[in-house]
N, C-alpha and C positions, 0 to 999 in steps of 0.2 A: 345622303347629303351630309357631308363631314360637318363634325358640332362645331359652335362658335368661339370663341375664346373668349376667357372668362377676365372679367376688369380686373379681378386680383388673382393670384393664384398662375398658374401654369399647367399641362397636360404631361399625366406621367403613364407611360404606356404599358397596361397590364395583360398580358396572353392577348395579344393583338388589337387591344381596345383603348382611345383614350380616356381615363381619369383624371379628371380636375382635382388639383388638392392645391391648398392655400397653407404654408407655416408660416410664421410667425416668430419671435422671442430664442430666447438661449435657456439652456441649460434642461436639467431634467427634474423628478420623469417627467417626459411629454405628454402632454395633455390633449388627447384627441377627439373633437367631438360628433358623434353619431345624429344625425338630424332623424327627426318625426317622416312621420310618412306624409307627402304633400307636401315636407318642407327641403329647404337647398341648403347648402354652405353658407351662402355670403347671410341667409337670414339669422345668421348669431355670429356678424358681424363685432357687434357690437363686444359682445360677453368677448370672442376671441382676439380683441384691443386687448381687453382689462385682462384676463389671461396670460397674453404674450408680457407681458410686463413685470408676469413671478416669474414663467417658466415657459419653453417653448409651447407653443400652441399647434394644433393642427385642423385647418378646416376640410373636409370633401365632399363631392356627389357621387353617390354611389349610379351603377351603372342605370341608365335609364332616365336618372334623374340630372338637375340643373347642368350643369354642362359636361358633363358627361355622357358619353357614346351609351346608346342604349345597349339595355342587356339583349341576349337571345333570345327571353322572352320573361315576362312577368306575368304574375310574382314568381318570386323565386324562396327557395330553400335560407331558412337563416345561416345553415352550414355551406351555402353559398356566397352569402354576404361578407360572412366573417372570412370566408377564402381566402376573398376579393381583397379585403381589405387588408388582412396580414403579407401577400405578395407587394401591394401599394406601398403601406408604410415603409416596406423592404427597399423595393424599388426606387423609393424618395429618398432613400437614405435616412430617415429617420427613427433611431435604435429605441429598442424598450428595456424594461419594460414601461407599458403605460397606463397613465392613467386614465381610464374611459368616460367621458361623460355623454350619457346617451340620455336622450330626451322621446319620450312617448314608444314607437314604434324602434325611433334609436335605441331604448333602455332594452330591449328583446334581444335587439344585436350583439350589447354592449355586453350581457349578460351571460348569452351563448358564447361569447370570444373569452370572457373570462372562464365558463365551464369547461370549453375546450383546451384552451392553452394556459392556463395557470401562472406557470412560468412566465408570461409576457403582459400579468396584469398587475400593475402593482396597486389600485384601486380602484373604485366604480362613482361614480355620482348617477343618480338614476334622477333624472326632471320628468316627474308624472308619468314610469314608466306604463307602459301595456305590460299585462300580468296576465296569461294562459288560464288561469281558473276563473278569471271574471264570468265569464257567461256562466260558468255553471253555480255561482253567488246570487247573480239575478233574479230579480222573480219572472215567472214565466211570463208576464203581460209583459216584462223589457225586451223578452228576446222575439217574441212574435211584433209588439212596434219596432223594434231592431231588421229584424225579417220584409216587414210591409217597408221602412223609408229604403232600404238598401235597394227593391225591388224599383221603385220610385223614382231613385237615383240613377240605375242602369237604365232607364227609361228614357229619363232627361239629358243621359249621356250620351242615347244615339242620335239628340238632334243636334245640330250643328247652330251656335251662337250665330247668332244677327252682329255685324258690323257696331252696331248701336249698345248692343250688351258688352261687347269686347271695348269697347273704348270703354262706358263705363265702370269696368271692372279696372281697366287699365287707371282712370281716373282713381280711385278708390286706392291702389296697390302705390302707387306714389304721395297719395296722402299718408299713408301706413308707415311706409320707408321715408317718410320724411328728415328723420333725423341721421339715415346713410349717406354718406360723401357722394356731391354729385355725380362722380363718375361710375358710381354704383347703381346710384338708385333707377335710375332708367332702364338698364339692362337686368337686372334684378327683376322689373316687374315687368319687362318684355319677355322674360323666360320663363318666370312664373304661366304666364298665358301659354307660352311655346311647349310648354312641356305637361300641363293639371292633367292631362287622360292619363301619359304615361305615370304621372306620378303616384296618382290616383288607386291604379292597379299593384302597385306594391301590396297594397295591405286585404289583397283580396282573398287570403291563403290563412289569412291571421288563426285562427281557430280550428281549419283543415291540418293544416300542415305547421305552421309555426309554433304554434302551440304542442303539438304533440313531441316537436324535437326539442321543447325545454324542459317538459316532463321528463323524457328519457335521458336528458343529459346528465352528467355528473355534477355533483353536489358542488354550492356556491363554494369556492376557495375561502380560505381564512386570509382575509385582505381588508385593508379599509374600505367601508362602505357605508353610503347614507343614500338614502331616499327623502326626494321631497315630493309631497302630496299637495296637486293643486285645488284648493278647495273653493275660489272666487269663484265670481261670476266669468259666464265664460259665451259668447253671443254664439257659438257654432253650438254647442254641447247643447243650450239653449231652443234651439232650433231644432237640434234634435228630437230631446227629447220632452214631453211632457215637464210641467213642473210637479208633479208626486213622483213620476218616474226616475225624474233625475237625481229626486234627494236619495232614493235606495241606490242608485247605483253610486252614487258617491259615497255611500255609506261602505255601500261591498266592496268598493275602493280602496277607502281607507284603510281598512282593516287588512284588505291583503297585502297594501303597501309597509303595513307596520310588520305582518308575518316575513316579508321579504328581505328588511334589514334587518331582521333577526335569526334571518340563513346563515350570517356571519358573525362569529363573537364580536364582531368590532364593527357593528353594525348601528348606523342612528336612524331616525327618522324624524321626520319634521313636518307639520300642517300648514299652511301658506295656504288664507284664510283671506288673504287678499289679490289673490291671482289665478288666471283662467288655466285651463290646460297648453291652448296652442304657443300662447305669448308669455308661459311664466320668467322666459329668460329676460325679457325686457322690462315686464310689469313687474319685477323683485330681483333683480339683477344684483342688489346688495344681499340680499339670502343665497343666494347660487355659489355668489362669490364667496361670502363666509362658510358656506358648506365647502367649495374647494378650497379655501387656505387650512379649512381645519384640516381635510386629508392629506395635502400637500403635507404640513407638519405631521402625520401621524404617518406619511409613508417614508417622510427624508429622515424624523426620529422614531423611530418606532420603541 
């Protein structure tokens, strides 16, 4: 069933698959953003207004996800991601080099494209990346309740939602996007439902497979870069996990988010002390933003 079209943005055709990508603004570097796993383009909406307004912006779904054509199968390889996305940007006409900002499962992406291609980054912004050594930070009770909800969750995934859970969800997903332009917010959260299994399975690989290709990759580039660590309250992470369990893993967080912008001489870090993992783009959108003008300024003068 061909995908639907997206309320903003356009379809840009990659090795026989459509891609949804949304720009934005003038000028450069382009600022392209990587979404979380479970999350779409239009959900940093918002961030990529304020964006287009220093410098071009770039929104997409990567294959499988919001309106883009599924991949051949998920999860997939991050040196498949990163492919995908360097033929896209090509494809769009949109020149680098760029600046990355990848958020959670995005910051892996964002991270591998700058290992690989050097030359085509000229900065990183990481929002609460995933970091490959977390698990082995943990204490061992995190990663066996990590093990039993995961187990839980593939459980809950082979039943199929009641009509009654779907509207409700669907209620909820419009209260959320409430402040999205109307012509957004409803198909925003009618693809949200149309798409949570495939999206879902992106991050299935995270530890097997994606992890092991950022150990092996080549060293962070000397580029601008800053991490921000989200350290609020957060209702999923919440949910997850325990309240002893969760302050260690935020702790092993921490600490490896500050090792990471210290990969590069020109490297910050910063604690956001008031914002969740999923939504730090909206719940601190003034920290995101001053973390991007400062790189902008540090990649246009360097």
């Amino acid at each position: 069933m061909p995908v639907p079209q997206p309320p903003l943005g356009r379809h840009v055709a990659v090795d026989g698959r459509q891609l949804m990508l949304y720009r934005s603004g003038s000028g450069g570097p382009p600022v392209v953003v990587l979404a979380g796993a479970g999350m779409m383009s239009l959900d940093y909406l918002g961030l990529h207004e304020r964006i287009a307004e220093r410098t071009t912006s770039v929104l997409h779904d990567r294959a499988g996800t919001g309106w883009s054509e599924g991949a051949d199968a998920l999860p997939r390889t991050a040196a498949e991601v990163v492919g995908e996305l360097r033929v896209l940007l090509r494809e769009a006409g949109v020149p680098g080099p760029y600046l990355l900002v990848g958020h959670s499962l995005g910051g892996a992406y964002a991270r591998h494209y700058a290992r690989l291609h050097p030359a085509e980054v000229a900065g990183l912004l990481l929002l609460d990346p995933f970091h490959e050594d977390l698990w082995r930070r943990v204490p061992q009770a995190a990663r066996d309740h990590l093990d039993a909800m995961t187990a839980q969750l593939d459980r809950q995934q082979q039943t199929e939602p009641t009509e009654a859970q779907l509207a409700a969800a669907h209620a909820q997903l419009l209260v959320h996007f409430a402040a999205w332009p109307d012509a957004v917010r409803g198909p925003l959260a009618d693809r949200h439902l149309a798409t949570y299994r495939t999206a879902g399975r992106e991050s299935e690989n995270l530890y097997e497979q994606v992890a092991g290709e950022l150990r092996a990759a080549p060293a962070t580039p000397d580029v601008p870069l800053t991490v921000l660590t989200a350290a609020g309250d957060d209702p999923t992470q919440a949910a997850l996990w325990p309240a002893a369990l969760l302050g260690e893993v935020a702790e092993a967080k921490r600490t490896l988010h500050a090792e990471l912008a210290a990969e590069s001489p020109r490297g910050t870090h910063h604690v956001l002390d008031d914002a969740g993992h999923g939504w730090l783009h909206t719940e601190r959108p003034d920290a995101v933003l001053d973390a991007l003008d400062d790189l902008l300024r540090a990649v246009t003068h360097p």
